[in-house]
Backbone as JSON, one array per atom type, in Angstrom:
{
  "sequence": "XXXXXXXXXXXXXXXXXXXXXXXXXXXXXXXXXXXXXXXXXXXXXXXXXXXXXXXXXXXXXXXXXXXXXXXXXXXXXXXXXXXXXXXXXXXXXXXXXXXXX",
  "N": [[44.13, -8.56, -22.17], [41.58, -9.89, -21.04], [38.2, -9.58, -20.48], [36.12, -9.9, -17.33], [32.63, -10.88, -18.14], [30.06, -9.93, -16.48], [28.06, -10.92, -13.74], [24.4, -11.52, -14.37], [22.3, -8.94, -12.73], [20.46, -9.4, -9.05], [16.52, -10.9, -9.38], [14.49, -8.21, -8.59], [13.38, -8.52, -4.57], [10.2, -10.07, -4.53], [7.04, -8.51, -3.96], [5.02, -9.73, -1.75], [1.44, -9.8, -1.11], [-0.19, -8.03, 1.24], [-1.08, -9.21, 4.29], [-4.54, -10.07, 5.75], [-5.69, -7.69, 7.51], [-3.33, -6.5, 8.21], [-2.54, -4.17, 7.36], [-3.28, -0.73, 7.61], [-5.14, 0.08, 7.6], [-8.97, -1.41, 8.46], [-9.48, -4.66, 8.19], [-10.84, -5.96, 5.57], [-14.42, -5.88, 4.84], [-15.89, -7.6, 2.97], [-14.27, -9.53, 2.61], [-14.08, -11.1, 5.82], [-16.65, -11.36, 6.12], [-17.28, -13.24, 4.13], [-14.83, -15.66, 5.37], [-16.19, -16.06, 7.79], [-18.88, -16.89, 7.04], [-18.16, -19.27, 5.93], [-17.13, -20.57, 7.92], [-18.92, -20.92, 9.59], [-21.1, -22.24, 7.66], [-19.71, -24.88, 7.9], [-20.13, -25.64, 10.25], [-18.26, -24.57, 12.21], [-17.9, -22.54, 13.48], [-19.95, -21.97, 15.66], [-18.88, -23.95, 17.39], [-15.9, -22.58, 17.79], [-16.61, -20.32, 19.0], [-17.94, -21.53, 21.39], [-15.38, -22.91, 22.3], [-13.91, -20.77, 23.03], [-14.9, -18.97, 25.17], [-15.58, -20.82, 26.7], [-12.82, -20.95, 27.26], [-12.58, -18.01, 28.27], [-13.98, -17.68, 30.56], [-12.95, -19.21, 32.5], [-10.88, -17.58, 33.71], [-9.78, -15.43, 36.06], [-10.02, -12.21, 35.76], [-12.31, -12.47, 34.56], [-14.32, -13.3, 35.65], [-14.64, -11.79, 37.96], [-15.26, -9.35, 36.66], [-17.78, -10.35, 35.18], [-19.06, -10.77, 37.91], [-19.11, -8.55, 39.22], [-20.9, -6.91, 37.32], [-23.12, -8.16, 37.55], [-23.74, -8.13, 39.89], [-24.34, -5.43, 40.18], [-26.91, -4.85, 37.6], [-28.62, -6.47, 39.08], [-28.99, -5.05, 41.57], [-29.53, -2.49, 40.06], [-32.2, -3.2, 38.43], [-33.76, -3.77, 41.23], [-34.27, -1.11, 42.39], [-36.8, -0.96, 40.32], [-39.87, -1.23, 39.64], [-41.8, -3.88, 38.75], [-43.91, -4.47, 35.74], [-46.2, -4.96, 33.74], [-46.47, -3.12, 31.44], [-44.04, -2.27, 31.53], [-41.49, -1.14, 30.28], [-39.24, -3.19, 28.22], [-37.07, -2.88, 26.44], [-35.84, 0.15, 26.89], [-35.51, -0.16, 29.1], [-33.12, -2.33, 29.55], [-31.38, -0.63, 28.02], [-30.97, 1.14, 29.23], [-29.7, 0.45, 31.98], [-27.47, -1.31, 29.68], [-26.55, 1.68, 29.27], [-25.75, 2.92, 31.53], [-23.93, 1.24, 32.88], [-21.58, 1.45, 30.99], [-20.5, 4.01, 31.85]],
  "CA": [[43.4, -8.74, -20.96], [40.25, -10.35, -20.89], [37.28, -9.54, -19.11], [34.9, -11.7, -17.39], [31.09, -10.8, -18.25], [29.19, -10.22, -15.42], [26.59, -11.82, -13.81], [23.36, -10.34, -13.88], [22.01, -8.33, -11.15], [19.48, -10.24, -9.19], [15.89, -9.79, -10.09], [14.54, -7.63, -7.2], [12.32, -8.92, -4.29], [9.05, -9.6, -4.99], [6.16, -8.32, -3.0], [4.03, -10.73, -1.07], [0.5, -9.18, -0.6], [-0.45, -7.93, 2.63], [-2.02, -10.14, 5.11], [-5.82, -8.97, 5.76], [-5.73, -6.89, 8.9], [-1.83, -5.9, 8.27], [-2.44, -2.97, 7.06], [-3.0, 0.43, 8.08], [-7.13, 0.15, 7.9], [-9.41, -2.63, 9.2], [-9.76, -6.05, 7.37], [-11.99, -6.28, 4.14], [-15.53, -6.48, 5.15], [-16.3, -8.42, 1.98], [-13.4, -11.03, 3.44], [-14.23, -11.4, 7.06], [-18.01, -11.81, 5.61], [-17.0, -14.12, 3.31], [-14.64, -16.46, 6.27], [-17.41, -16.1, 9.35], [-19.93, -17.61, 6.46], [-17.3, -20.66, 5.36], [-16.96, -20.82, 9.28], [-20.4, -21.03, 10.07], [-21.51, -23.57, 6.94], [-18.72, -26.09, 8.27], [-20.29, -25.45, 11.83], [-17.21, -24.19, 13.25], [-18.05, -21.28, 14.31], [-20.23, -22.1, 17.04], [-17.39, -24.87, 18.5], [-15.3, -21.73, 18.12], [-17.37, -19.41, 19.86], [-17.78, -22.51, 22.61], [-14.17, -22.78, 23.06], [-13.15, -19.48, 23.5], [-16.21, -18.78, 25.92], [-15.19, -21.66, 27.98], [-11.58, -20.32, 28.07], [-12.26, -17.1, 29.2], [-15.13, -18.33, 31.91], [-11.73, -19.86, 33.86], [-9.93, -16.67, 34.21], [-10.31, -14.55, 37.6], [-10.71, -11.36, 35.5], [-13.57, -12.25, 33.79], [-15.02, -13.77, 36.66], [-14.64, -11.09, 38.62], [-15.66, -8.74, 36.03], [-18.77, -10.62, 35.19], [-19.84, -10.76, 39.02], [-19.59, -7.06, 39.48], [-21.69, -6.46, 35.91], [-24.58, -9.02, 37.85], [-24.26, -7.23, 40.9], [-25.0, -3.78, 39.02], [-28.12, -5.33, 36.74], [-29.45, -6.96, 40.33], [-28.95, -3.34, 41.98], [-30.44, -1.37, 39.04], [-33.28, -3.58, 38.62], [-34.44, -3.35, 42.26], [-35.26, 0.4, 41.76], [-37.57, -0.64, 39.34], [-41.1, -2.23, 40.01], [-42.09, -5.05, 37.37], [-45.24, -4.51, 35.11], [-46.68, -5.71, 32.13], [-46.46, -2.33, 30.62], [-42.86, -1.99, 31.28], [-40.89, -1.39, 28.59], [-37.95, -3.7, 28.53], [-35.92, -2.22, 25.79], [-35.87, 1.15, 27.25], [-34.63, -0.54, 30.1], [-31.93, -2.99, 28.77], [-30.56, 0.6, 27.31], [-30.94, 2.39, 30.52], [-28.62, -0.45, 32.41], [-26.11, -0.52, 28.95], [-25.75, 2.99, 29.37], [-25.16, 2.65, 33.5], [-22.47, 0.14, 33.28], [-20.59, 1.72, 30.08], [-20.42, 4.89, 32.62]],
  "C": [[41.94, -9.04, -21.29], [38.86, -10.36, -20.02], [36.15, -10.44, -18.79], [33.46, -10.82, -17.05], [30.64, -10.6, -16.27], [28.63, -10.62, -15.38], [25.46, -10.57, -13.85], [22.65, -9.57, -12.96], [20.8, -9.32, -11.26], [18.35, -9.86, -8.92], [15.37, -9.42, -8.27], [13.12, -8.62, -6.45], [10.8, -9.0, -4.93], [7.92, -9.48, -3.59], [5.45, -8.94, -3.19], [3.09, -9.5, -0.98], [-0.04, -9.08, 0.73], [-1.41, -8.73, 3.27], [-3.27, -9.21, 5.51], [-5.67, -8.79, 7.17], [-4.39, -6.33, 8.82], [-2.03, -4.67, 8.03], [-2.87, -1.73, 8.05], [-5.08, 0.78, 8.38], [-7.12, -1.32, 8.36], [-9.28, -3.7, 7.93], [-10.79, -5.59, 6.59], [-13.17, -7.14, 4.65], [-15.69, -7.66, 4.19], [-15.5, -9.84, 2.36], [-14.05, -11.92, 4.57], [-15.69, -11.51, 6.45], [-17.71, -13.07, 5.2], [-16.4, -15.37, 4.15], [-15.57, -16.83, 7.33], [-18.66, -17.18, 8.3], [-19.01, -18.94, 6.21], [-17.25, -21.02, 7.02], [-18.73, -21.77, 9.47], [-21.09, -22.61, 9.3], [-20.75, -24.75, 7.26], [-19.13, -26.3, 9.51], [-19.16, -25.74, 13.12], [-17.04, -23.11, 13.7], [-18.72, -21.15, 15.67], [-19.04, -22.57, 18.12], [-15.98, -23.76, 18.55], [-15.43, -20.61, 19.02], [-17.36, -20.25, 21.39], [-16.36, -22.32, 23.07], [-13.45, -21.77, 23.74], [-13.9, -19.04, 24.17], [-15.38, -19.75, 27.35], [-13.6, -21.25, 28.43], [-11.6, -19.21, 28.28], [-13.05, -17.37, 30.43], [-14.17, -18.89, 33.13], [-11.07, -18.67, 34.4], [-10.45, -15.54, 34.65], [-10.96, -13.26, 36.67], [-11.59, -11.41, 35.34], [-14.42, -12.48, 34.41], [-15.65, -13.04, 37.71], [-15.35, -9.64, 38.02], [-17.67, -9.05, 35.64], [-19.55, -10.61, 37.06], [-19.65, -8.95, 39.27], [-20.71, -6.33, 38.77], [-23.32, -6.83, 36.92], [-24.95, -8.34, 38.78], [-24.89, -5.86, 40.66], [-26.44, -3.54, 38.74], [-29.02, -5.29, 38.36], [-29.42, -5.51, 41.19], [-29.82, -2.38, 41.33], [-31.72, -1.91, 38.93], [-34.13, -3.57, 39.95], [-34.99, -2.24, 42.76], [-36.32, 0.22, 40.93], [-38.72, -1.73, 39.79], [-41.73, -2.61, 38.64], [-43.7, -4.73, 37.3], [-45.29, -4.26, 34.39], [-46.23, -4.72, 31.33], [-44.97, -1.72, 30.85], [-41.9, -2.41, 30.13], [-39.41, -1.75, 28.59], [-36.44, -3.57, 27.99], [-35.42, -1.43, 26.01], [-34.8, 0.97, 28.77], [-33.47, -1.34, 30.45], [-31.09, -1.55, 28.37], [-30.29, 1.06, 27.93], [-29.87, 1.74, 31.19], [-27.32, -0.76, 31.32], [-25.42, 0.62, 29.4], [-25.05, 3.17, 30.71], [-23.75, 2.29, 33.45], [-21.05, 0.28, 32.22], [-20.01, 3.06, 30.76], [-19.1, 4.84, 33.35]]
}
C-alpha cells in the first residue's frame, strides 16, 4: 500500500495593517498632520473645505440650526452697550459659553 504525501498545509493568513482610525484609539497625529499638509500644498483643502460647507448650507438642519445660533448672538449682544473699551474676547467667550449651555 502506498501512501500519497500530503500537501502542505496552507501558509496562514497574513495580516494587513490596520487602517488609520480603525483602531481602538484616534488616528496618528503625525499622519493626519502629515495628509492635511499634502492636502493643503496641492490646494485641496480649501476646495474641500468649500464643498463640504456648501453641502451642508442646503440642509434644513443646519439651516435651522444656524438661524437659532444668530438669533441667540443678536439677543445676547443687545444686553450689551458697544464701547471702545469693550473687551471682545471676554465676550466672544461669554456667548460660546451661552450657546454650549
Amino acid at each position: 500500500m502506498a501512501s500519497n504525501p500530503q500537501p502542505p498545509p496552507p501558509p496562514p493568513p497574513q495580516q494587513q495593517p490596520p487602517l488609520p482610525g480603525a483602531g481602538a484609539g484616534a488616528a496618528e497625529p503625525e499622519l493626519v498632520s502629515m495628509i492635511v499638509s499634502h492636502l493643503k500644498s496641492q490646494g485641496l483643502f480649501d476646495q474641500f473645505r468649500r464643498d463640504c460647507l456648501a453641502d451642508v448650507d442646503t440642509k434644513p438642519a443646519y439651516q435651522n440650526l444656524r438661524q437659532r445660533v444668530d438669533n441667540f448672538v443678536c439677543n445676547h449682544l443687545a444686553t450689551h452697550t458697544w464701547s471702545p473699551h469693550l473687551n471682545k474676547n471676554q465676550l466672544r467667550n461669554n456667548i460660546r459659553q451661552q450657546v454650549l449651555k
